[in-house]
C-alpha positions as CSV (number, residue, x, y, z in Angstrom):
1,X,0.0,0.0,0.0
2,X,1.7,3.3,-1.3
3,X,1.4,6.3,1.0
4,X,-0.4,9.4,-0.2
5,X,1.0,11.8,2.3
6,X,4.3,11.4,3.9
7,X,4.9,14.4,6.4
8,X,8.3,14.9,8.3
9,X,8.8,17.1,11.0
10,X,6.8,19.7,9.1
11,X,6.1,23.5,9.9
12,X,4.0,26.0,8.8
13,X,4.5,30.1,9.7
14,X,2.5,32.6,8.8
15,X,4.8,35.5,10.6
16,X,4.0,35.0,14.1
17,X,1.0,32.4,13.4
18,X,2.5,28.9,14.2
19,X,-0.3,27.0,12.1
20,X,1.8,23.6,12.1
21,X,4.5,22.2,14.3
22,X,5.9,19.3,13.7
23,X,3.9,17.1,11.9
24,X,4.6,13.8,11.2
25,X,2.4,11.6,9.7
26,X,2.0,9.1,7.0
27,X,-1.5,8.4,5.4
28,X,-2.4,5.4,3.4
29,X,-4.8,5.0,0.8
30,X,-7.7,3.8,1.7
31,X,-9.9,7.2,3.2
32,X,-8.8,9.1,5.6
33,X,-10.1,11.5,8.4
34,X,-8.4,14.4,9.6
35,X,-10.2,15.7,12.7
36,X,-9.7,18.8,14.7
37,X,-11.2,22.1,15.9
38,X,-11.5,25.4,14.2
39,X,-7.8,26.6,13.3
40,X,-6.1,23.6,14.9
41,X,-3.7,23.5,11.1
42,X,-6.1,20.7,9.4
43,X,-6.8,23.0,6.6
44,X,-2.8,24.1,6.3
45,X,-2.0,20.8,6.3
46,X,-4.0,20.0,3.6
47,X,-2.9,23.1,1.6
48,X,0.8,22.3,2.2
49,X,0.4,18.7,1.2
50,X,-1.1,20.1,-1.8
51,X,1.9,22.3,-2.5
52,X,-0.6,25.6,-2.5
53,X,1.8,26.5,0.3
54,X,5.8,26.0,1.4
55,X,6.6,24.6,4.0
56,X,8.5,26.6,6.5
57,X,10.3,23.7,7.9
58,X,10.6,19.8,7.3
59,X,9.2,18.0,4.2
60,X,6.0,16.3,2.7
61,X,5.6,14.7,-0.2
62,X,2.2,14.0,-2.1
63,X,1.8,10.6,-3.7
64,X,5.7,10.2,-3.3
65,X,6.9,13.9,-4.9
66,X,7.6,17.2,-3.4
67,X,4.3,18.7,-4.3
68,X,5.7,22.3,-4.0
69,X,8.5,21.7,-6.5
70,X,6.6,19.3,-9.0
71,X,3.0,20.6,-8.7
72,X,2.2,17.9,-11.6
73,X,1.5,15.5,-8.4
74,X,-1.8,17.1,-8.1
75,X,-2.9,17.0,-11.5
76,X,-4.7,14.2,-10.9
77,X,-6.3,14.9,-7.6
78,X,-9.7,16.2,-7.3
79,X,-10.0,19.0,-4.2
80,X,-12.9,20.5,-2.6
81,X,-11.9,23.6,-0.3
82,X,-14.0,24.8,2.1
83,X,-15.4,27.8,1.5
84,X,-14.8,27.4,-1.9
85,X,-13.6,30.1,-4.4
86,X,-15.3,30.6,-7.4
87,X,-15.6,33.5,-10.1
88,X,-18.5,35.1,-9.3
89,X,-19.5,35.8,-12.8
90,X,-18.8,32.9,-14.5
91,X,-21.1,30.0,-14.7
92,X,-20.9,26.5,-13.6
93,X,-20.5,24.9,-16.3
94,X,-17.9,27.4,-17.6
95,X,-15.9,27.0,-13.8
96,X,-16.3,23.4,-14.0
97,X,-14.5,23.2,-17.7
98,X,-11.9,25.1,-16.6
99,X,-11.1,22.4,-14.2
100,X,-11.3,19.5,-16.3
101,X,-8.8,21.4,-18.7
102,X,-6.4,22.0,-15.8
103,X,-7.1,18.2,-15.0
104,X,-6.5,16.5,-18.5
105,X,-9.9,15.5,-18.3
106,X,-13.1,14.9,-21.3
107,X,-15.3,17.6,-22.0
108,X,-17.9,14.7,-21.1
109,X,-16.9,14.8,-17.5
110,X,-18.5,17.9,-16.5
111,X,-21.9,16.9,-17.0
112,X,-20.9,13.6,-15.2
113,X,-19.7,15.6,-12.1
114,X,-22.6,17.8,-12.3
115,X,-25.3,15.1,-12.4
116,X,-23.1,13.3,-9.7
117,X,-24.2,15.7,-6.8
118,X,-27.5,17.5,-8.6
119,X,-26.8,20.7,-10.1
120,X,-27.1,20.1,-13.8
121,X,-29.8,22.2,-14.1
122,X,-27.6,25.1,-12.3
123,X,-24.6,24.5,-14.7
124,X,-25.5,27.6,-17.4
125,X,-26.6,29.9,-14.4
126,X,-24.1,32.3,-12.8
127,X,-22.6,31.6,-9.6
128,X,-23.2,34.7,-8.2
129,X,-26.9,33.2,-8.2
130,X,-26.1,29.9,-6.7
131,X,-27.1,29.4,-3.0
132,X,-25.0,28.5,-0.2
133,X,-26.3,24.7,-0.4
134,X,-25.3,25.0,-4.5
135,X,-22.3,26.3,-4.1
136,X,-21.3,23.2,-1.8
137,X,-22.4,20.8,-4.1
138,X,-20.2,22.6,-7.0
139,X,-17.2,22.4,-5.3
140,X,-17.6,19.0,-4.6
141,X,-18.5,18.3,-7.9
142,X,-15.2,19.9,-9.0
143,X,-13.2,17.4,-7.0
144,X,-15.0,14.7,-9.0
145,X,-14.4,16.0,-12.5
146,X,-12.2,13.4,-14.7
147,X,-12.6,10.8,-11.8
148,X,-9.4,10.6,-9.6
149,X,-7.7,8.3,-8.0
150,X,-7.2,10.9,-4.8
151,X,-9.9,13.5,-3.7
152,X,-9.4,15.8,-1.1
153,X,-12.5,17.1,0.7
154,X,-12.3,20.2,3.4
155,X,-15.4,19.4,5.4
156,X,-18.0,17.9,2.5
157,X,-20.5,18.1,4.7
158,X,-20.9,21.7,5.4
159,X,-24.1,24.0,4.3
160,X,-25.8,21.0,3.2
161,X,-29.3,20.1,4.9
162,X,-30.3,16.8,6.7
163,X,-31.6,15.6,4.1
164,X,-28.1,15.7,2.0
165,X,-25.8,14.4,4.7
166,X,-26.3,10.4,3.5
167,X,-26.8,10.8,-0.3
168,X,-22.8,13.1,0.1
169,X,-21.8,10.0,2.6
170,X,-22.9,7.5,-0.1
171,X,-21.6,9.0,-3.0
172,X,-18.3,9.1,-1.6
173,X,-19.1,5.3,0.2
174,X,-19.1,3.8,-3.6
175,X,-16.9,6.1,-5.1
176,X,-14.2,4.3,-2.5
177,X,-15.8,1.0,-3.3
178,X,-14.6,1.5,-6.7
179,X,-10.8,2.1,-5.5
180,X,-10.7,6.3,-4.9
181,X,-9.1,7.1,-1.8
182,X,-9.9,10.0,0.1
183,X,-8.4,12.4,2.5
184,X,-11.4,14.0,4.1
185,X,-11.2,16.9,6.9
186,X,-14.1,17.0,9.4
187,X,-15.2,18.4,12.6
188,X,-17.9,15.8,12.4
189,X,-17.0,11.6,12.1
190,X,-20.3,9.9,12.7
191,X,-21.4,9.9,9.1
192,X,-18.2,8.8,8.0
193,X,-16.8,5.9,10.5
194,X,-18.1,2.6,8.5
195,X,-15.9,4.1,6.1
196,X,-12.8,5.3,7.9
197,X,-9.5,3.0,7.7
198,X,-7.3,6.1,8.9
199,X,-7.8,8.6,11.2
200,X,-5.5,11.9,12.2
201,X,-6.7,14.1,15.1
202,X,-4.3,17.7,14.4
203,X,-4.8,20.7,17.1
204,X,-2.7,23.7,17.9
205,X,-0.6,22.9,14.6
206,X,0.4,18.9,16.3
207,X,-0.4,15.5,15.9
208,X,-2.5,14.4,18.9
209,X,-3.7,11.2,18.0
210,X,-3.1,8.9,14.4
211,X,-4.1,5.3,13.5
212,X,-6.1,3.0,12.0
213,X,-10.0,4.8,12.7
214,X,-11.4,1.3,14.4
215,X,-8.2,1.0,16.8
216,X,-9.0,4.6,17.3
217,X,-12.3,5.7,17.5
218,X,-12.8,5.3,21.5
219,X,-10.1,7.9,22.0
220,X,-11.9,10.1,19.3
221,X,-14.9,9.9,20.8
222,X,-13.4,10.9,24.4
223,X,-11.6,13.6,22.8
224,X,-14.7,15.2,21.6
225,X,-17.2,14.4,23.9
226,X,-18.6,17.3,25.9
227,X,-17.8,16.3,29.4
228,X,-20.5,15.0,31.9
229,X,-23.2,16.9,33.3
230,X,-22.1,20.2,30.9
């Protein structure tokens, strides 16, 4: 089983903002949660090990390359950030292009990736006029387009309703049956635990706890449990 991310000793600055320090982590393929509270470093790490920024200190490398100095080792990853960024004026479908050109991928992928996750009908309608719930389900359909073998997701589940929670969580469920691994960062686990054979917990820029999720998940669930009688 080849690694996907292989961390060492890594920092992130941003002047005097310690965001990571010292990270060291290797995560499988397979899917993987990263855990953690608001501005713990989850989302640096994910953007370093994307190469979108330097390290300060130590290395990483993304599906065995320096990810900063070949950014080629994400060409075929799919990423959804969270919020995402999208040109305003520019339609869906025209966004969504654009990212199957960057990615190598068929023209015929976009509708695939839109259908995938319900916004076909949205595709030739200007962002600007999508709605918060919309605008989650186009960024994960970005992440989708051309089908990867890797997709990143920064907290899928976010802006989406109740009723959108398990049709996300199964989407992603076959897509992993089929092979895909995923590196998914959370502040929730529940939906995702049947599927979970990694899990990273990252606060205050560290590594608190790592593993395989089901030798794991008691201490998760300690971790974030609210305390008796609160």
């Amino acid at each position: 089983m080849k690694a996907i991310i292989e961390a060492q000793n890594l920092h992130k600055y941003f002047g005097p903002i310690k965001a990571l320090q010292g990270i060291t982590v290797e995560i499988p393929e397979g899917l993987t949660l990263i855990l953690g509270p608001n501005g713990g470093g989850k989302s640096t790490f994910m953007k370093v090990s994307l190469g979108l920024y330097r390290p300060t200190k130590g290395t990483v490398r993304l599906l065995g390359k320096d990810p900063w100095r070949h950014p080629e080792a994400r060409r075929g990853i799919g990423v959804a950030f969270d919020p995402g960024r999208f040109p305003k004026l520019t339609t869906g479908r025209e966004w969504l292009e654009f990212i199957a050109r960057v990615r190598g991928a068929n023209p015929g992928d976009v509708e695939k990736a839109a259908r995938l996750f319900g916004i076909e009908e949205a595709l030739d309608r200007r962002i600007d006029g999508y709605s918060s719930g919309m605008l989650k389900r186009l960024s994960l359909a970005q992440a989708f387009v051309g089908e990867p073998e890797v997709v990143f997701l920064d907290e899928p589940l976010a802006n989406l309703d109740f009723e959108s929670v398990p049709e996300i969580v199964g989407i992603i469920k076959r897509w992993k049956e089929r092979g895909r691994s995923f590196v998914i960062i959370s502040h929730v686990w529940e939906p995702f635990e049947a599927l979970a054979d990694y899990g990273v917990v990252i606060s205050g820029g560290k590594v608190y706890l790592k593993g395989r999720f089901h030798e794991i998940r008691g201490q998760i669930g300690a971790m974030f449990r609210p305390p008796e009688g609160s």
